[in-house]
N, CA and C of each residue as an Amber inpcrd file, in Angstrom:
protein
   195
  88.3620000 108.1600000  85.8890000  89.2700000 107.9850000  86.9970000
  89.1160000 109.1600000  87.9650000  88.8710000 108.8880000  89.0600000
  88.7470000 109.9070000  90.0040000  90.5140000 110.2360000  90.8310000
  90.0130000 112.1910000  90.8570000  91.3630000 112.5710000  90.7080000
  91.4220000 112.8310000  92.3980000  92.7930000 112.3240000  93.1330000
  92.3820000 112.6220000  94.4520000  93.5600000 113.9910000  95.1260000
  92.7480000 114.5720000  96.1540000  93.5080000 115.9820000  96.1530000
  94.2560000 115.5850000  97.2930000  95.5000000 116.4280000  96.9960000
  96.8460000 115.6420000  97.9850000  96.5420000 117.4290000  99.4150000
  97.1960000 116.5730000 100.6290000  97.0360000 117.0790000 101.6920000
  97.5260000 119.0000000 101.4670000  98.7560000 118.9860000 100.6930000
  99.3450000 120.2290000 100.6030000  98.1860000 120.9960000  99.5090000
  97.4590000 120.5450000  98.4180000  96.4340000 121.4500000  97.9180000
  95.7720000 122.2100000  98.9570000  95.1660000 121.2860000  99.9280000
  93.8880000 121.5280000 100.8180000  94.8100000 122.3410000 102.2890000
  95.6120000 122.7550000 101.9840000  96.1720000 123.4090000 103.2880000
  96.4470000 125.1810000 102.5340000  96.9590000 124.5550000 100.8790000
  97.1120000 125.8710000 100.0980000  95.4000000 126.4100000  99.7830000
  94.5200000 126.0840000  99.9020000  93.2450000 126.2870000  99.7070000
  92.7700000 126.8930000 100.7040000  93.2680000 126.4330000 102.7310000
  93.0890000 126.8240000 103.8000000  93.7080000 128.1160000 103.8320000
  94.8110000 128.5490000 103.5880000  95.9660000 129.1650000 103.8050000
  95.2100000 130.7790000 102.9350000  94.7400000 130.3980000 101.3980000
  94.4730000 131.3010000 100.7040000  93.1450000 132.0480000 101.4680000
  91.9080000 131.3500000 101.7960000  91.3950000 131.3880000 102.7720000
  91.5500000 132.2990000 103.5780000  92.4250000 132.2300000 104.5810000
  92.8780000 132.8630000 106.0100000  93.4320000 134.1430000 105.5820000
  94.1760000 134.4580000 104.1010000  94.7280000 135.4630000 103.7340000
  93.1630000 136.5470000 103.2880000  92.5340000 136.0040000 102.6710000
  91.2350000 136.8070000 102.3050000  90.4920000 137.5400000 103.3080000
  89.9960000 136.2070000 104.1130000  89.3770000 137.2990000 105.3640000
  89.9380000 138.1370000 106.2150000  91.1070000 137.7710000 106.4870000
  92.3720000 138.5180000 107.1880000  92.0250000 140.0630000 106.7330000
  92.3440000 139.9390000 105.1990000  91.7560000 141.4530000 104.3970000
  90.7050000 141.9990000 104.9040000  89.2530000 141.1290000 104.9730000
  88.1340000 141.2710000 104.9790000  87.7270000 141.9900000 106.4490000
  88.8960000 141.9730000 107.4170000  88.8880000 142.3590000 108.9190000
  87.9830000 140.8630000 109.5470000  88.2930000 139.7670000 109.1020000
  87.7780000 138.6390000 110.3580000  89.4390000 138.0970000 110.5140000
  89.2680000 137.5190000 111.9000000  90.4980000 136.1290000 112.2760000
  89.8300000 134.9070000 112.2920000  89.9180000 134.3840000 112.1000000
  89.8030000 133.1840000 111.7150000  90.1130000 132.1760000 112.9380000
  89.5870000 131.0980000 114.0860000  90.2330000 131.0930000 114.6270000
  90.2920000 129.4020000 114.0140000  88.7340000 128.7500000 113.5550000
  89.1760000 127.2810000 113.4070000  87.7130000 127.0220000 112.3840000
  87.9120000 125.8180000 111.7320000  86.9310000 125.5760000 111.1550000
  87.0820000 124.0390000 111.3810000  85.6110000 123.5660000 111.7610000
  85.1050000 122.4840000 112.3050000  84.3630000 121.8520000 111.0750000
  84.5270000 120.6160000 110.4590000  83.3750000 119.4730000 109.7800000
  82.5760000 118.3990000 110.8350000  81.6200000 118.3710000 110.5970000
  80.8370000 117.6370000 111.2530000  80.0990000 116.1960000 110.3060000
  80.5840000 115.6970000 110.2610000  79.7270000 114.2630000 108.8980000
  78.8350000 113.1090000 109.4910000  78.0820000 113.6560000 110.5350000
  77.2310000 112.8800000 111.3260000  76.1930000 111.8850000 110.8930000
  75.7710000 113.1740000 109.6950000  74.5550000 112.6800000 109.0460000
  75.0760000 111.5300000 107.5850000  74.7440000 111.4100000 107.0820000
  74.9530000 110.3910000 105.5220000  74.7760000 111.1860000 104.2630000
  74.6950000 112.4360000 104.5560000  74.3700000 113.4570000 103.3630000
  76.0960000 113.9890000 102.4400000  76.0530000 114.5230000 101.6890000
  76.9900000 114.8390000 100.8860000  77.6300000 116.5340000 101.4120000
  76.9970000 117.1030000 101.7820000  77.5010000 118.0560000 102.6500000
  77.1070000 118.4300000 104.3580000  78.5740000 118.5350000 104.5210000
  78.7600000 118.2310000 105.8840000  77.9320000 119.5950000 107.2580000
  77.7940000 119.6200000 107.8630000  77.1540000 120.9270000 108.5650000
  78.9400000 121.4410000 108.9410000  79.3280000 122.2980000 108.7260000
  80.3390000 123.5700000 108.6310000  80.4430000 125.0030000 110.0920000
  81.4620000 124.3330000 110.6980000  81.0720000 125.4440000 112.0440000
  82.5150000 126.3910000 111.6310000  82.5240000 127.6400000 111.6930000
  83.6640000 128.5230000 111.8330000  83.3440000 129.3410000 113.2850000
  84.7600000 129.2760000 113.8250000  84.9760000 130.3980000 115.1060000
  85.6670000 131.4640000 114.5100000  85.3120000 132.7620000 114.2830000
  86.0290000 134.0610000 113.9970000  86.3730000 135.0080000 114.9830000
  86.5450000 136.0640000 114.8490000  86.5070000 137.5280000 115.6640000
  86.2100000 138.1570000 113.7710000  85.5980000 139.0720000 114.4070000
  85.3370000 140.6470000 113.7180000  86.2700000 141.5950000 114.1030000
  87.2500000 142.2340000 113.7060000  87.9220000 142.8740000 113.4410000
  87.6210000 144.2070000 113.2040000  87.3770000 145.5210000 114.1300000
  87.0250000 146.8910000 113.3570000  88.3000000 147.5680000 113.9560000
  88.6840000 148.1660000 112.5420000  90.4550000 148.0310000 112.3100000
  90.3170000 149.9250000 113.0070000  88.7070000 150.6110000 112.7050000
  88.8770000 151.7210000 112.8140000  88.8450000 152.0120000 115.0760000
  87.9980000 151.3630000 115.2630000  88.4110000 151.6320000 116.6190000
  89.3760000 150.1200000 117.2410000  89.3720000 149.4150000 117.0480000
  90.3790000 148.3630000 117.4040000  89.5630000 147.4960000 118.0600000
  88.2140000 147.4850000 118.0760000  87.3130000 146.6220000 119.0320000
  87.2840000 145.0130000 118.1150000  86.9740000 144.2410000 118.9290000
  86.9860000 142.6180000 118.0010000  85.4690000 142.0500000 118.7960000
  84.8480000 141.3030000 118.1640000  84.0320000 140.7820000 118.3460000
  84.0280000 139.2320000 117.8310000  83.8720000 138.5760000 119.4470000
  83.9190000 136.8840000 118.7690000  82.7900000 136.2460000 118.5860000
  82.7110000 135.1560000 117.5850000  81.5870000 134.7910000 116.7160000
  81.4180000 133.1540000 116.7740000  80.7150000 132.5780000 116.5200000
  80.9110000 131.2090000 115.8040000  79.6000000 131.2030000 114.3840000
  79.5200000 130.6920000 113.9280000  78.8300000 130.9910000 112.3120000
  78.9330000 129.7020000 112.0010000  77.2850000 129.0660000 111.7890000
  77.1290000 128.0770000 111.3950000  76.7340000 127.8430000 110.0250000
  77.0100000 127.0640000 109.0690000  76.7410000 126.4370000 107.6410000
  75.6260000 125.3590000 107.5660000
């Protein structure tokens, strides 16, 4: 029997997420799925900033999967 994951897992999964890199000095601003193709994993876009906590400068990103 396939077990199916309810909306509030996958937001507590997002959420834990956003708390890590937060640490890590990135923001996070969005994460994009793309399922264009017929394959089993999807191509994965994130928009961040870099965060350097020591002079306060940010640098924005996008980072592809």
């Amino acid at each position: 029997m396939k077990q199916s994951t309810k909306a509030d897992e996958v937001r507590a999964l997002l959420a834990a997420l956003d708390r890590q890199l937060t640490k890590e000095g990135f923001f996070l601003h969005n994460v994009r799925f793309n399922r264009e193709n017929d394959t089993d994993s999807p191509h994965i876009v994130l928009s961040y900033e870099e965060r350097d906590s020591d002079t306060d400068k940010s640098d924005s990103n996008e980072a592809d999967k």
